[in-house]
C-alpha positions, -999 to 999 in steps of 0.1 A, spaced: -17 948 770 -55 953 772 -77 932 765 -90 948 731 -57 953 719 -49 913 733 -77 903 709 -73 923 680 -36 909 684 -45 876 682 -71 879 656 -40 891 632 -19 867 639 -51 843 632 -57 858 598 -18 855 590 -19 820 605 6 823 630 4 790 656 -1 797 686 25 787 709 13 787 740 -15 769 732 8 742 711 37 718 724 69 719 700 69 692 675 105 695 674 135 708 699 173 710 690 204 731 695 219 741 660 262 733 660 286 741 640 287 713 621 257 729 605 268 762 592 272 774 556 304 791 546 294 826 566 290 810 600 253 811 601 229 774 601 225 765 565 191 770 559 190 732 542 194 717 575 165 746 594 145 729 560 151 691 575 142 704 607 109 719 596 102 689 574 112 664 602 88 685 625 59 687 598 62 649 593 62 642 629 30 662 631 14 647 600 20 611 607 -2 614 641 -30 632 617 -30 606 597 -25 576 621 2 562 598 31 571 573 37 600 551 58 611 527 67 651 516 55 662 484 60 698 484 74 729 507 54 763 496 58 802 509 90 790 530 105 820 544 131 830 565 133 855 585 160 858 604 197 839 606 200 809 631 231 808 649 256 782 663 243 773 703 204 786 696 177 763 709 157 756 677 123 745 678 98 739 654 57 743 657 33 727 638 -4 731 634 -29 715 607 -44 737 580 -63 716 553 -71 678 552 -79 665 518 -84 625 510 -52 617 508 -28 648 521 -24 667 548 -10 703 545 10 716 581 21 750 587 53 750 604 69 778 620 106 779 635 116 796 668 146 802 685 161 807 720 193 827 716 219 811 737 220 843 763 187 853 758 152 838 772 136 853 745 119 836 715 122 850 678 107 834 649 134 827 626 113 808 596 82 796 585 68 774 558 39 750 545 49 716 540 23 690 521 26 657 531 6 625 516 -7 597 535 10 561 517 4 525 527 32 501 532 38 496 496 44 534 494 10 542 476 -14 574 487 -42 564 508 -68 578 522 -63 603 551 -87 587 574 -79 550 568 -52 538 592 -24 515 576 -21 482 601 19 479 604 33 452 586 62 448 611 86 449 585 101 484 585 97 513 604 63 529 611 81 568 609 79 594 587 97 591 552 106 626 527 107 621 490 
């Protein structure tokens, strides 16, 4: 690839925001089993969903150096099924701060189990809201000191 076409690639996948993966560590790494398959063989997409929300949480909860809770999924997509043995792994990047929320794009890829390729299978927003230990919002950039009684991680609603 040249380098003109190298950058006009990347500057599309910027303006369709599209994380960059070499550039970004997984937030999330699994294998999908069959215990997580709908009634056609493919992974249901709730559990990809608890996977992506799992990953965004992760991600969000180092942004805002304490817990957070899910308040909404929007322009979740899927692309393409996931099957039984692929290596799923979620990326996250941060696209808007506000006081108290944090809104992470998360895109899933997969390793097929035969292949060494990478196909994006799903990708969503996921808006997540910084809470104190009583389980109130809080501002984004005010660290909650940990009470020491419950865990620290992140929590869905």
């Amino acid at each position: 690839m040249s380098d003109a076409s190298g950058h006009a690639e990347r500057a599309e996948n910027e303006a369709l925001g599209v994380i960059d993966r070499s550039a970004t560590d997984a937030s999330l790494r699994t294998i999908a089993m069959p215990a997580d398959t709908n009634p056609n063989g493919d992974i249901f997409g709730g559990w990809i969903l608890s996977q992506m929300d799992l990953a965004g949480g992760t991600h969000a909860f180092h942004e805002a150096g304490g817990r957070v809770a899910t308040v909404a999924v929007t322009g979740m997509k899927f692309h393409k099924p996931v099957v039984v043995g692929d290596e799923v792994s979620c990326y996250c990047s941060t696209e808007r701060v506000g006081r108290t929320s944090i809104q992470v794009r998360v895109e899933t890829w997969v390793r097929r189990r035969h292949g060494a390729a990478e196909e994006q299978v799903t990708e969503g927003r996921f808006t997540f809201v910084a809470i104190d230990d009583g389980g109130r919002p809080r501002p984004v950039d005010e660290p909650v000191p940990h009470s020491g009684t419950h865990d620290s991680g992140t929590r869905t609603a």
